[in-house]
C-alpha positions as CSV (number, residue, x, y, z in Angstrom):
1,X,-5.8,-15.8,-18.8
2,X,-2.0,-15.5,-18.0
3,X,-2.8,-12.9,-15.3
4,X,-4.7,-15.5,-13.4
5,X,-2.3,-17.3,-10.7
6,X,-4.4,-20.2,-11.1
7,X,-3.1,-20.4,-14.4
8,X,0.1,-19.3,-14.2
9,X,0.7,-22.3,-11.8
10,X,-0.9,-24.8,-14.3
11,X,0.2,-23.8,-17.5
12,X,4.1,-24.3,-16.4
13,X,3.3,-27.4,-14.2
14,X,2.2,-28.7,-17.4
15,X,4.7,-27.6,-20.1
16,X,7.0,-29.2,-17.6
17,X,5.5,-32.4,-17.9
18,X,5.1,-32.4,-21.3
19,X,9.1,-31.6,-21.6
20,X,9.6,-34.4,-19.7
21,X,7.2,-36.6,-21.5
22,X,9.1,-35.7,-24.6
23,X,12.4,-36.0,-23.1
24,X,11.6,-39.6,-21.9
25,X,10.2,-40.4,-25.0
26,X,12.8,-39.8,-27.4
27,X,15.1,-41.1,-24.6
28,X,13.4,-44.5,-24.3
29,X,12.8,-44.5,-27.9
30,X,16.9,-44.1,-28.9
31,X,17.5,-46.9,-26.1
32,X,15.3,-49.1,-27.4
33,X,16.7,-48.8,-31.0
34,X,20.1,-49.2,-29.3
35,X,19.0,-52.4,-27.7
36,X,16.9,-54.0,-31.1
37,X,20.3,-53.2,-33.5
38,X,22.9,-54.7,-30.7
39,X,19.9,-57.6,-30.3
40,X,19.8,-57.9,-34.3
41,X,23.6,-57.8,-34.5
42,X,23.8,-60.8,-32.6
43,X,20.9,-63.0,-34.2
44,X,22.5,-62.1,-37.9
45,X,26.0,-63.3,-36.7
46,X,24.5,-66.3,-35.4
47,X,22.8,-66.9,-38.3
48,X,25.6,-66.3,-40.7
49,X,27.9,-68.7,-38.8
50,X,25.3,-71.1,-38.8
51,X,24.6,-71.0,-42.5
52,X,28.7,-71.1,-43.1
53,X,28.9,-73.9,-41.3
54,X,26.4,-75.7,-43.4
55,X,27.7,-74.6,-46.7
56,X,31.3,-75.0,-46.2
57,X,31.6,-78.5,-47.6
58,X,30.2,-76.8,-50.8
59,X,32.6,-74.7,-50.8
60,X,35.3,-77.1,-50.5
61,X,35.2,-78.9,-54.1
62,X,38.6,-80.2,-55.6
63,X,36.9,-78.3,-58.8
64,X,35.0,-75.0,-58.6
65,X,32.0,-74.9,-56.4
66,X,29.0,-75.7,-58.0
67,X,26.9,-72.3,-58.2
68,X,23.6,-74.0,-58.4
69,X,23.8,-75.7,-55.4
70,X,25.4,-72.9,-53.6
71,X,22.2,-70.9,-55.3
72,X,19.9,-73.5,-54.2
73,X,21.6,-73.1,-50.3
74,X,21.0,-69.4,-50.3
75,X,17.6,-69.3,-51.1
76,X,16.5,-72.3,-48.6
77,X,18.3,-70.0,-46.1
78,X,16.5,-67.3,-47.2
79,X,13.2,-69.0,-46.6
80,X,14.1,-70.2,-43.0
81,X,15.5,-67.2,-41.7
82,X,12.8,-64.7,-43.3
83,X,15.9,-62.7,-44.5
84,X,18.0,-61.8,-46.9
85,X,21.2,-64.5,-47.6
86,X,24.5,-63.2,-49.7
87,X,26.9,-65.9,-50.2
88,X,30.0,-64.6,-51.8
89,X,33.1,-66.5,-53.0
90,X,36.7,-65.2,-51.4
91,X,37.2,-63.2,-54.0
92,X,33.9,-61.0,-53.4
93,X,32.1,-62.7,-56.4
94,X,28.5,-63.5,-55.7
95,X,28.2,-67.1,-55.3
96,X,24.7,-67.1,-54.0
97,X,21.5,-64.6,-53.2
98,X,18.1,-65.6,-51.7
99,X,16.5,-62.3,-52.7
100,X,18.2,-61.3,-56.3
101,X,20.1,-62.7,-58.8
102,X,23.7,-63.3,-58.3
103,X,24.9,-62.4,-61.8
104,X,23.9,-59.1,-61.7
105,X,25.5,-57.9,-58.5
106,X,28.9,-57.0,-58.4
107,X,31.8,-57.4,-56.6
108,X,31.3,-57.5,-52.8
109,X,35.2,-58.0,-51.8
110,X,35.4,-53.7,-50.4
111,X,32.3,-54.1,-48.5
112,X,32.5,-52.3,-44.8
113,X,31.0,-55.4,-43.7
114,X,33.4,-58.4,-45.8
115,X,36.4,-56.1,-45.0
116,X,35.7,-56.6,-40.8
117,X,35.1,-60.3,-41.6
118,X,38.3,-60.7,-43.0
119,X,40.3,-58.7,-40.5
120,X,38.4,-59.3,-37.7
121,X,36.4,-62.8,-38.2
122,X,32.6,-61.3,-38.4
123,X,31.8,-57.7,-39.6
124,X,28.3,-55.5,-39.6
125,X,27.6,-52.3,-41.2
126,X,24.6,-50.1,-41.4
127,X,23.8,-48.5,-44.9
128,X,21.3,-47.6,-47.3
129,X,20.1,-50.4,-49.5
130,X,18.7,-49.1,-53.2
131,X,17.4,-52.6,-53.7
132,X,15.5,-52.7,-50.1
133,X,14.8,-49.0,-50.2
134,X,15.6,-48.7,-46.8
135,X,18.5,-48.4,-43.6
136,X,20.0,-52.3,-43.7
137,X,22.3,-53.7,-41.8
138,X,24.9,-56.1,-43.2
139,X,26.3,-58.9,-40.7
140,X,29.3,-60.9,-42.9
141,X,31.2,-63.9,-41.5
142,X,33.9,-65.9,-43.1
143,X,33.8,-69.7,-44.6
144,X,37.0,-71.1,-43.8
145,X,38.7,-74.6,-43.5
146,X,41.9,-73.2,-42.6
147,X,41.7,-70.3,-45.4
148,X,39.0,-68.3,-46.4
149,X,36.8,-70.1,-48.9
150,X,34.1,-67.5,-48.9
151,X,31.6,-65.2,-47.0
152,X,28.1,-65.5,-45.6
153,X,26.2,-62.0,-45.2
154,X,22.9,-61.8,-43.9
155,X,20.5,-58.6,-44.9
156,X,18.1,-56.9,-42.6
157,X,16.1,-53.9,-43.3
158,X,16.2,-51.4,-40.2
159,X,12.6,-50.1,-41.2
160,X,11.1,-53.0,-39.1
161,X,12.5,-52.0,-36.2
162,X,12.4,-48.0,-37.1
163,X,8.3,-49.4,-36.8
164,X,8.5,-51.0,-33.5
165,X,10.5,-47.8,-32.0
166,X,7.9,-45.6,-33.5
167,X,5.0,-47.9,-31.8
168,X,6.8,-47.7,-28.5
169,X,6.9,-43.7,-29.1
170,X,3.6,-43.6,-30.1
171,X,2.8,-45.5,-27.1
172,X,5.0,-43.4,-24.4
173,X,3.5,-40.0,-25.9
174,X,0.0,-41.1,-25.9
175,X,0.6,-42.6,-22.3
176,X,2.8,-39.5,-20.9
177,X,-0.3,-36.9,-22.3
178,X,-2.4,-39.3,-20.7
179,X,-0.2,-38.6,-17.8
180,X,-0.1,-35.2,-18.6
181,X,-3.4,-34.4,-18.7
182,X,-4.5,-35.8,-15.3
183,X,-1.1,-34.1,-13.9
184,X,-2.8,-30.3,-15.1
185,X,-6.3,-31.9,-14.0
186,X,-5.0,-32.5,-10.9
187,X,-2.7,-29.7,-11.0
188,X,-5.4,-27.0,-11.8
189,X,-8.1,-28.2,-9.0
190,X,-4.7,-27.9,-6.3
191,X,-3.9,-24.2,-7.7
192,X,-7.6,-23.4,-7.3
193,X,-7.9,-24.5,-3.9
194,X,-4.9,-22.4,-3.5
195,X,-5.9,-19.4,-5.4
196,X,-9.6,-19.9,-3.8
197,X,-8.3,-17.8,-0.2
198,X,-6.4,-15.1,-2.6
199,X,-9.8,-14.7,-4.4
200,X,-11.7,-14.6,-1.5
201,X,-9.0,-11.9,0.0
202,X,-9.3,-9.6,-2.8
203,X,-13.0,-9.8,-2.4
204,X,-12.6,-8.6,0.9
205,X,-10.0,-5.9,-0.3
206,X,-12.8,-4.8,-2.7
207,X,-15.5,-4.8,0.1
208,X,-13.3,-2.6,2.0
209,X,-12.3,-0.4,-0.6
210,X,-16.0,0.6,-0.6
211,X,-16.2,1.1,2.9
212,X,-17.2,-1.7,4.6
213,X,-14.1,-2.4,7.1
214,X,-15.9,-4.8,8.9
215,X,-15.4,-7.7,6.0
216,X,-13.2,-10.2,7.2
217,X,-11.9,-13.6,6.1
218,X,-12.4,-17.4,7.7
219,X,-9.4,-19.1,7.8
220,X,-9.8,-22.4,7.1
221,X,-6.0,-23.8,7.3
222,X,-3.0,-23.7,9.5
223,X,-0.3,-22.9,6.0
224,X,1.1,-20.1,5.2
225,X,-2.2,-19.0,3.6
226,X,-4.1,-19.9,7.3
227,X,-1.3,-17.2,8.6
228,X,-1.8,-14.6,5.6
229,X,-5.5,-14.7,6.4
230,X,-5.0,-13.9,10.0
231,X,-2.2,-11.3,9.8
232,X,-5.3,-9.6,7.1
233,X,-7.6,-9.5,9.5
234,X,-5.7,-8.5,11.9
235,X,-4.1,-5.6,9.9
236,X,-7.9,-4.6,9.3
237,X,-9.3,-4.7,12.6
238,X,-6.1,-1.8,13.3
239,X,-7.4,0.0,9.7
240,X,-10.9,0.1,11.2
241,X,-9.7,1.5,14.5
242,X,-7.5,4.0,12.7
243,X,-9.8,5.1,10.7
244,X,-12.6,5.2,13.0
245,X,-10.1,7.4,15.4
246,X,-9.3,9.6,12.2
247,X,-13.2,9.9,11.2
248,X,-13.4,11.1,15.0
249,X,-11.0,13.5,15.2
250,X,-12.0,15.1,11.4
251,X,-16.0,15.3,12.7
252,X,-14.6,17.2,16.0
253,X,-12.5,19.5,13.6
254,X,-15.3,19.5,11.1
255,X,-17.6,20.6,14.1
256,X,-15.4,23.0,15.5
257,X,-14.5,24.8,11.6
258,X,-18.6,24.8,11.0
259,X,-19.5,26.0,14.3
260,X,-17.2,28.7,14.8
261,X,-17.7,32.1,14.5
262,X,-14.5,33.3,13.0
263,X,-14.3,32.4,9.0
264,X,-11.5,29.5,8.3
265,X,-10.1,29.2,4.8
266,X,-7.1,26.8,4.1
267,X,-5.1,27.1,1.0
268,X,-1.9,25.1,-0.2
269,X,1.2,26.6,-0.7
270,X,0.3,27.3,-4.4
271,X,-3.0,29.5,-3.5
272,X,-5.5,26.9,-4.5
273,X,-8.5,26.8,-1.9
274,X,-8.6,23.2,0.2
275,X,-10.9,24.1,2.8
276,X,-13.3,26.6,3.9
277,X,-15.8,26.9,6.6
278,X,-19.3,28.7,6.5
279,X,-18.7,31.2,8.6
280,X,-15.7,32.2,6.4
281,X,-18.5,32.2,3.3
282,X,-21.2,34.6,5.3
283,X,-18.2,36.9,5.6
284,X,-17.1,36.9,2.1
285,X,-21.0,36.7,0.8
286,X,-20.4,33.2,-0.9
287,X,-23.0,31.4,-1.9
288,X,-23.1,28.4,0.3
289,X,-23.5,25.8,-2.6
290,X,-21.2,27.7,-4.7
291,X,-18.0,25.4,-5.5
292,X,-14.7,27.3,-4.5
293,X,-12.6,24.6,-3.6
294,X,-9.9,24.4,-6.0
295,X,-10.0,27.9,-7.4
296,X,-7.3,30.3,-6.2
297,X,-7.1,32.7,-3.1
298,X,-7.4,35.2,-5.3
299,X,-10.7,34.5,-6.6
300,X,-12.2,34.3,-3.6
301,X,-11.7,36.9,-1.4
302,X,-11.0,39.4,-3.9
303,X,-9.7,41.8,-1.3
304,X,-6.1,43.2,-2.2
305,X,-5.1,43.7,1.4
306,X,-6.1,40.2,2.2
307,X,-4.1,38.7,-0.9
308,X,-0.7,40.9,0.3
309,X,-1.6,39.2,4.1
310,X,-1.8,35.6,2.3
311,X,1.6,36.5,0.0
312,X,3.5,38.3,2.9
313,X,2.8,34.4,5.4
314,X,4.2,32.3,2.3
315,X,7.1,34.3,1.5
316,X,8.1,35.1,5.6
317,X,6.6,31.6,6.7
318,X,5.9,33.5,9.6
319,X,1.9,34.7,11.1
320,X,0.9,37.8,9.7
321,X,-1.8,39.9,11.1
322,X,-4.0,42.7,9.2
323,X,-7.0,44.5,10.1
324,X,-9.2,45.7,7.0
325,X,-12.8,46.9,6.5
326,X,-14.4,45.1,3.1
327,X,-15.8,48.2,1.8
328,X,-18.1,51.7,2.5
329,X,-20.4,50.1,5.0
330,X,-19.2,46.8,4.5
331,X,-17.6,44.1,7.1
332,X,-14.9,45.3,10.0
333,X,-12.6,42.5,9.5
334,X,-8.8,41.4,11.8
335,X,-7.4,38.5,9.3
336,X,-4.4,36.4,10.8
337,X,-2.5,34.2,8.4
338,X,-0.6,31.3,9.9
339,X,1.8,28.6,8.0
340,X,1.1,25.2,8.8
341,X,4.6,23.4,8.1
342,X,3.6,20.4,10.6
343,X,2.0,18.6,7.7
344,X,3.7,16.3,4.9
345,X,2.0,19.4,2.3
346,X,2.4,22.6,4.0
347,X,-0.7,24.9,4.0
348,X,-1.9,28.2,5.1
349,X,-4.6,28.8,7.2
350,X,-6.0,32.3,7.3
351,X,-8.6,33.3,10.1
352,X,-11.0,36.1,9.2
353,X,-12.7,37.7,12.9
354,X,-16.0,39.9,12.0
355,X,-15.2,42.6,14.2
356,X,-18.0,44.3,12.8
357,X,-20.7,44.3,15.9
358,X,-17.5,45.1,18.4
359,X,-16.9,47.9,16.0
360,X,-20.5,49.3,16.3
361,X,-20.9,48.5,19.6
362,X,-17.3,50.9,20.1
363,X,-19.2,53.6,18.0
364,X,-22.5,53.1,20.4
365,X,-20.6,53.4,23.2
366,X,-19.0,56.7,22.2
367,X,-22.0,57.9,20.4
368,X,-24.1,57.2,23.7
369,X,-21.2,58.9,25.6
370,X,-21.5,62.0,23.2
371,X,-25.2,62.0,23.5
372,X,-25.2,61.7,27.1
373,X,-22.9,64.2,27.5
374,X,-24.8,66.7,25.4
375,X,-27.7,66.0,26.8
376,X,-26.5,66.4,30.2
377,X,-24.5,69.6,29.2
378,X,-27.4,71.3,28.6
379,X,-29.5,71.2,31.5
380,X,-26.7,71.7,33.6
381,X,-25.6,74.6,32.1
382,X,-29.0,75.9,32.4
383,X,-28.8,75.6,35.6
384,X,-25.5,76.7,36.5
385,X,-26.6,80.1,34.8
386,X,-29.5,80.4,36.8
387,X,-28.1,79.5,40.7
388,X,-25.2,82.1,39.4
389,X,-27.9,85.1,38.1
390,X,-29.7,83.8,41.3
391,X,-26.6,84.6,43.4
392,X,-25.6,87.7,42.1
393,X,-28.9,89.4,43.3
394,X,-31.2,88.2,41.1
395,X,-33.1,85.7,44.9
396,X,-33.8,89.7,46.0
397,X,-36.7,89.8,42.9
398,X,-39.3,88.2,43.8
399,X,-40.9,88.1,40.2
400,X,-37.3,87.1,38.9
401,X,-36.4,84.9,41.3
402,X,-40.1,82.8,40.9
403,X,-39.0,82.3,37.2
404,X,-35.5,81.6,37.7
405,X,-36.7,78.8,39.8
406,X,-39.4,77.7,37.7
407,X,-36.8,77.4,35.1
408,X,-34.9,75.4,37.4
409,X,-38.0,72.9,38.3
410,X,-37.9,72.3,34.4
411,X,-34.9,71.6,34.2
412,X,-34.3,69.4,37.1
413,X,-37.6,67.5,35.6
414,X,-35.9,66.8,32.4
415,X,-33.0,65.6,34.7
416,X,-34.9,63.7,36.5
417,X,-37.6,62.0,33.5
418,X,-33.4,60.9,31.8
419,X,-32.2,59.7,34.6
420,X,-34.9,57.3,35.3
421,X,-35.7,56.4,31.5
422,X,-31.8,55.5,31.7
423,X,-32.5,53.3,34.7
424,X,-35.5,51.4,33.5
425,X,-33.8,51.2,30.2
426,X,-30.6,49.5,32.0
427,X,-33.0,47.3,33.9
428,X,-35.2,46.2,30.8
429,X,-31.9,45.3,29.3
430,X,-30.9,43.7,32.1
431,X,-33.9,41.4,32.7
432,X,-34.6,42.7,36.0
433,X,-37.6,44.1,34.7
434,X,-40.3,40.6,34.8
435,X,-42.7,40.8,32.4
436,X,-46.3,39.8,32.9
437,X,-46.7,38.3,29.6
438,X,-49.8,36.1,29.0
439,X,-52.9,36.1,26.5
440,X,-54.3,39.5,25.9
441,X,-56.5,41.2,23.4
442,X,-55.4,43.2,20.5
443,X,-57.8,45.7,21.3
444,X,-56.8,45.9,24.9
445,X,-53.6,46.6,23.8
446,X,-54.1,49.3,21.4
447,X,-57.7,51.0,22.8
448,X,-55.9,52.2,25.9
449,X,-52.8,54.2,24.4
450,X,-55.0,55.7,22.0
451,X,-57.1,57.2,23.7
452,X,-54.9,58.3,26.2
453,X,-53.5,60.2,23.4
454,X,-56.3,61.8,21.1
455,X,-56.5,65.1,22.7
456,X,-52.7,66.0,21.9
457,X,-53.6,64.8,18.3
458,X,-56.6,67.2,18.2
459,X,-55.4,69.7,20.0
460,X,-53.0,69.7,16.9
461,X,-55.6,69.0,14.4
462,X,-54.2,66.0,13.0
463,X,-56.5,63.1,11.4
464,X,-56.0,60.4,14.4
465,X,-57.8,57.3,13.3
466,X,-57.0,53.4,14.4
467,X,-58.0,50.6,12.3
468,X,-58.1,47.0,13.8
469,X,-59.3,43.8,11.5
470,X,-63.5,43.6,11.8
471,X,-62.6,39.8,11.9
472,X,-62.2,37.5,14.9
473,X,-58.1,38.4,15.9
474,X,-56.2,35.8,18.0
475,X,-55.2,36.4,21.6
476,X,-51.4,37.5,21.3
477,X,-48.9,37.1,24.4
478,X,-48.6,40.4,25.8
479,X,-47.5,42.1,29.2
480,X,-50.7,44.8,28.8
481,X,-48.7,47.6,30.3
482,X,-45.6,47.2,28.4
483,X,-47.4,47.0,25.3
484,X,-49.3,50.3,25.8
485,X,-46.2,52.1,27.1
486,X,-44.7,50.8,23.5
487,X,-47.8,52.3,21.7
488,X,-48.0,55.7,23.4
489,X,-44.4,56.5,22.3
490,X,-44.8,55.7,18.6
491,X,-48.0,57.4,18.7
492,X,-46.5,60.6,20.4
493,X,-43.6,60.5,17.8
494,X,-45.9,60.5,15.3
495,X,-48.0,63.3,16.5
496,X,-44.8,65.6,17.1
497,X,-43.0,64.8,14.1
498,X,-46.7,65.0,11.7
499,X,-47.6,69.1,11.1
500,X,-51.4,69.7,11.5
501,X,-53.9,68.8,9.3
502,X,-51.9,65.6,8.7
503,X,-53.2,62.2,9.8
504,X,-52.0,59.6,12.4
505,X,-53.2,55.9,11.8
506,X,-52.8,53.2,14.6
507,X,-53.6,49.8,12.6
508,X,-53.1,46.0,13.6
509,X,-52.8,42.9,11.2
510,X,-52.9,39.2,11.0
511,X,-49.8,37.4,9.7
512,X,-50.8,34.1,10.0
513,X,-47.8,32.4,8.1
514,X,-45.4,33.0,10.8
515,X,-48.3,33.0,13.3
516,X,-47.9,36.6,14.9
517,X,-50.1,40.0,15.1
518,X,-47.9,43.3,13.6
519,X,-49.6,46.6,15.3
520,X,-48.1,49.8,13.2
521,X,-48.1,53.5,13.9
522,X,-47.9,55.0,10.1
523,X,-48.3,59.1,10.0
524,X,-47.8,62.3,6.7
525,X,-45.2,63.5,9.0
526,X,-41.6,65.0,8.4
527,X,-40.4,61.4,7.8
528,X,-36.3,60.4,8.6
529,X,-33.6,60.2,6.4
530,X,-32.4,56.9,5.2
531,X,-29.0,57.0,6.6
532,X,-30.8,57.8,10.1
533,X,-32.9,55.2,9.6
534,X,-30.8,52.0,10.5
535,X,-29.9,54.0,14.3
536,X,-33.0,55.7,15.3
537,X,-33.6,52.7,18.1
538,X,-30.0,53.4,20.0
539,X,-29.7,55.4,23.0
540,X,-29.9,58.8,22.5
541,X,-30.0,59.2,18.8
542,X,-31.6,61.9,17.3
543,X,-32.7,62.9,14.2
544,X,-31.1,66.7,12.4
545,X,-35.1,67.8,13.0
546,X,-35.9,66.3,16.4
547,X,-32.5,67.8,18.2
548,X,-34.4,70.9,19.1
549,X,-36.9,69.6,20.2
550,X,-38.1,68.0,23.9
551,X,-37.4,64.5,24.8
552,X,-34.4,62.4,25.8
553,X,-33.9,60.2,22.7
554,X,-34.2,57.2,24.7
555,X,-38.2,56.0,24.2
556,X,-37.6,54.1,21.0
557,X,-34.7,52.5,22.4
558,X,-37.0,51.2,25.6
559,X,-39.8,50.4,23.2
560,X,-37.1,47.9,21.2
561,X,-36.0,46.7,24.4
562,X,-39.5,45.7,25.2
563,X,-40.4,43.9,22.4
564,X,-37.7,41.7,22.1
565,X,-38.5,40.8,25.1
566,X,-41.6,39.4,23.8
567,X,-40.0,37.5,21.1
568,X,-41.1,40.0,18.6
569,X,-39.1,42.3,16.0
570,X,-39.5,46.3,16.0
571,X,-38.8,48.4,12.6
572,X,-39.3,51.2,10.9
573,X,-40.2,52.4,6.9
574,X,-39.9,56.4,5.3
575,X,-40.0,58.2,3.2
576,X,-38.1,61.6,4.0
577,X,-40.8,64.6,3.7
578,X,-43.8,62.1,2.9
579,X,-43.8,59.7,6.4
580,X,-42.8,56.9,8.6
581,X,-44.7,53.9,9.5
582,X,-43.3,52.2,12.7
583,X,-44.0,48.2,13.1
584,X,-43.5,45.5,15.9
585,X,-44.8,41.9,16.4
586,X,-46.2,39.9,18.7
587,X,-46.8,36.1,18.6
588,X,-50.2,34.4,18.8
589,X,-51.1,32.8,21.9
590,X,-50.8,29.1,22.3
């Protein structure tokens, strides 16, 4: 309760009052005491002068006074004034007493109250009474005719007026909690309106702690709370901006880290992973709903060389650069480390670049380079030999000379059958080549191509069957021509690399799933090895058993080239010794 403001207004506000109730009370209360004893003071004095008047000439007998009429005086005086009357002879014997008897009290001549009479003409004192059983107060005046004859003292209890000063306190208190309680009434409804903005504000707070930083207040008044409300809103309007500007800028940067193609992991100065992108996890083979942020460096690249890069940037605070493969076959990888000291936190951003592809296409390029070279070196040779036999005599044999230059029409073919392979090759690649794509046939495709080639197959006694689906196919988008050039190499592959009495199947089938046709060339031949397997569509590559043999190495790479270019995919299963089977797709017509 005591957290509330509301209350921690009112609860004060009203112990304050109830202070000052209290205060006033006992205040008023001692006045008013003050006020009733000097008033009572007064009255009893009067009263004792007046009764010493009267019983003066009593007093004055030639002989002794006479007690009973004295007595008699007393107790008349007692009646009329409703109080207590002492009258006592000069030598403090009690004469006279309305409320006791006189023979029983003693002597009265030390009294506080006959002492002041004497030596000052009246006298009053205040003490406890064991007769009255109360506060009383004494008032005491002399009876004199030029001497003192005697003294009159009048007796008041105090409890009387003790119970009209308790009535009046009563009647403060009850009327100051009155007081006080419509003060807090009225005190608690004024700190709730004032609280009633503050609640409403921390509503708002609340509402835009959970994300809404469009709630805003009203204000209602011109005060200091009016102002409070304004300089909120205000202060929000610049929190939505801000943060709409930050939630900008961190969806471009969160766009450009998912996006790009070099992997991104950001790490604080203690190792632990803040940030990575999912490039950076496709490199490093994370799972992408694996958790890694907040586990070490360490953990996840476990890479020693990349751990040394990330040590050698925190301890130089300087960029540090390493190039690394991942393992035997794995990832070609350039990682850059760079300190980030810009921040309030440092961190340290390392950039991992797959240089893989670059890598291969580097190997490619000298691989082709090789190859072409070899397979130019060859020929050429050939030939040199032959215009230099030719030279030195051999033009002057007619039978010689006819096979020299036989020899040399062979070669110059093979020359000739590269060069332009390597031409149409480059302009397949280069999309120069337009292809006449549009709904064809299945069997148009493959009836052509195979039986362009069934004499070589039975000229080498191989089993040459094709086997197309008895069911209705769908029309596939083909350029016809393309196709069967496609066809006629895998078939002549698998005719040269099959030895006879082994068989050479041409098949089609339907993949409707992914809505495409897959023709295959399977054959019992020689079969590849598996670590040819993954090259055997570049330029130029050879298997160990085909380098002796005729061709140019580049048909498989055309065919590949061709079927991209259909939106299809070209691949290749063996088994070294048992066979190969040789696949490629083509989409179904619309």
């Amino acid at each position: 309760m005591f957290s509330s403001i509301r209350w921690r207004i009112t609860i004060p506000y009203a112990m304050t009052i109830l202070v000052i109730t209290l205060g006033v009370t006992l205040y008023l209360s001692n006045y008013v005491r003050d006020i009733r004893l000097v008033d009572l003071e007064s009255h009893l004095l009067a009263e004792a002068k007046l009764i010493a008047s009267s019983i003066a000439e009593a007093m004055l007998a030639p002989d002794a006074p006479d007690l009973s009429v004295i007595e008699a005086q007393a107790r008349q005086w007692g009646i009329i004034s409703g109080e207590r009357v002492t009258i006592i002879g000069a030598d403090g014997t009690v004469l006279g007493e309305s409320h006791a008897d006189a023979t029983t009290m003693g002597n009265q001549r030390l009294r506080p109250e006959i002492q002041a009479a004497i030596e000052e003409g009246e006298g009053v004192a205040i003490r406890f009474s064991r007769l009255q059983n109360a506060e009383v107060m004494y008032a005491a005046v002399p009876v004199a005719r030029g001497e003192i004859l005697g003294f009159v003292r009048i007796a008041f209890p105090l409890n009387r007026i003790e119970e009209n000063v308790r009535r009046l306190s009563r009647t403060i208190i009850a009327t100051g909690l009155v007081i006080a309680l419509l003060a807090i009434a009225l005190n608690t409804y004024i700190a709730s309106r004032v609280v009633q903005p503050i609640r409403q504000l921390i509503h708002v707070v609340e509402q835009m702690a959970e994300g809404d930083l469009g709630a805003r207040m009203l204000p209602l008044t011109q005060d200091e709370i009016g102002q409070l409300t304004r300089a909120f809103n205000h202060m929000a309007d610049q929190l939505r901006d801000q943060v709409a500007r930050l939630g900008r800028e961190r969806a471009r940067l969160s766009a450009v880290l998912n996006n790009m193609a070099d992997g991104a992991i950001i790490t604080d100065i203690h190792g632990t992973v803040t940030g990575i992108n999912p490039a950076a996890r496709q490199i490093l083979h994370i799972d992408r709903d694996k958790e890694v942020i907040g586990s070490t460096f360490a953990q996840l690249v476990h890479h020693h060389q990349l751990i040394e890069l990330w040590q050698g940037c925190y301890q130089s605070n300087s960029e540090q650069i390493a190039t690394l493969e991942t393992g035997p076959g794995g990832a070609f990888l350039q990682a850059i480390a760079t300190p980030i000291t810009h921040m309030e936190t440092s961190r340290i951003l390392v950039i991992l670049q797959d240089l893989t592809k670059i890598r291969r296409l580097e190997t490619v390029r000298r691989d082709f380079i090789s190859n072409i070279s070899h397979e130019l070196r060859t020929p050429l040779a050939s030939l040199s030999l032959v215009v230099e036999t030719l030279q030195d005599g051999a033009i002057e044999q007619p039978v010689t000379a006819q096979r020299f230059l036989s020899h040399m029409e062979n070669e110059l073919h093979a020359l000739t059958q590269m060069v332009e392979e390597l031409l149409e090759l480059s302009r397949i690649e280069s999309g120069k080549v337009p292809l006449e794509i549009k709904p064809t046939p299945v069997k148009v495709l493959v009836q052509k191509p195979f039986e362009r080639m069934r004499p070589q197959a039975q000229n080498k006694k191989l089993i040459f069957q094709m086997k197309i689906p008895s069911q209705d196919i769908p029309l596939v988008m083909a350029d016809a021509q393309r196709i069967h050039q496609v066809i006629t190499n895998l078939l002549h592959n698998a005719i040269k690399f099959t030895p006879p009495n082994g068989a050479v199947t041409l098949f089609a089938q339907i993949h409707k799933k992914e809505e495409h046709i897959i023709i295959g060339v399977t054959d019992t031949g020689v079969g590849i090895p598996a670590d040819d397997l993954a090259r055997i569509f570049e330029r130029f590559y050879k298997t160990d058993q085909a380098r002796a043999d005729e061709g140019t190495g580049l048909g498989l790479s055309i065919a590949k080239h061709i079927v991209q270019g259909h939106r299809g995919q070209i691949w290749a299963e063996s088994t070294e010794g048992i066979g190969s089977t040789f696949f490629f797709s083509l989409p179904f017509a619309p």
